[in-house]
N, C-alpha and C positions, 0 to 999 in steps of 0.2 A: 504493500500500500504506500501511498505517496503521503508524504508529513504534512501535516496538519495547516501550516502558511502556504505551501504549496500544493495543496488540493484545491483550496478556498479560490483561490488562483488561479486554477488549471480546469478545473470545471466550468465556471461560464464561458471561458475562452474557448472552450471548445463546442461547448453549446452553441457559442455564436457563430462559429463556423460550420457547422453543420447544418443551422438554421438557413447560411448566407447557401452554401453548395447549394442545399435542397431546394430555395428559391429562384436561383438561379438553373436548375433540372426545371423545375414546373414553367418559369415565362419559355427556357429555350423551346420543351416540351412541345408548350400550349401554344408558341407562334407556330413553328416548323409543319407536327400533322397532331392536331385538339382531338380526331378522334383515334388515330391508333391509340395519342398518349389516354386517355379515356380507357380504351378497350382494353390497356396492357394490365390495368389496374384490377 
């Protein structure tokens, strides 16, 4: 496990990037083909 100032720390930061990828998957997604990305789901 990771120490305690360094979790607190390393958890949203990566939260945020995850949230940032996965937003940026759904706009590229949803411009390129809305419904393969739809069907794949």
């Amino acid at each position: 496990m990771i120490s305690g100032g360094l979790g607190y720390a390393f958890v949203p930061v990566m939260g945020a990037i995850i949230a940032g990828v996965a937003l940026l998957l759904v706009l590229f997604s949803g411009r390129a083909q809305p419904e393969e990305a739809f069907a794949n789901r």
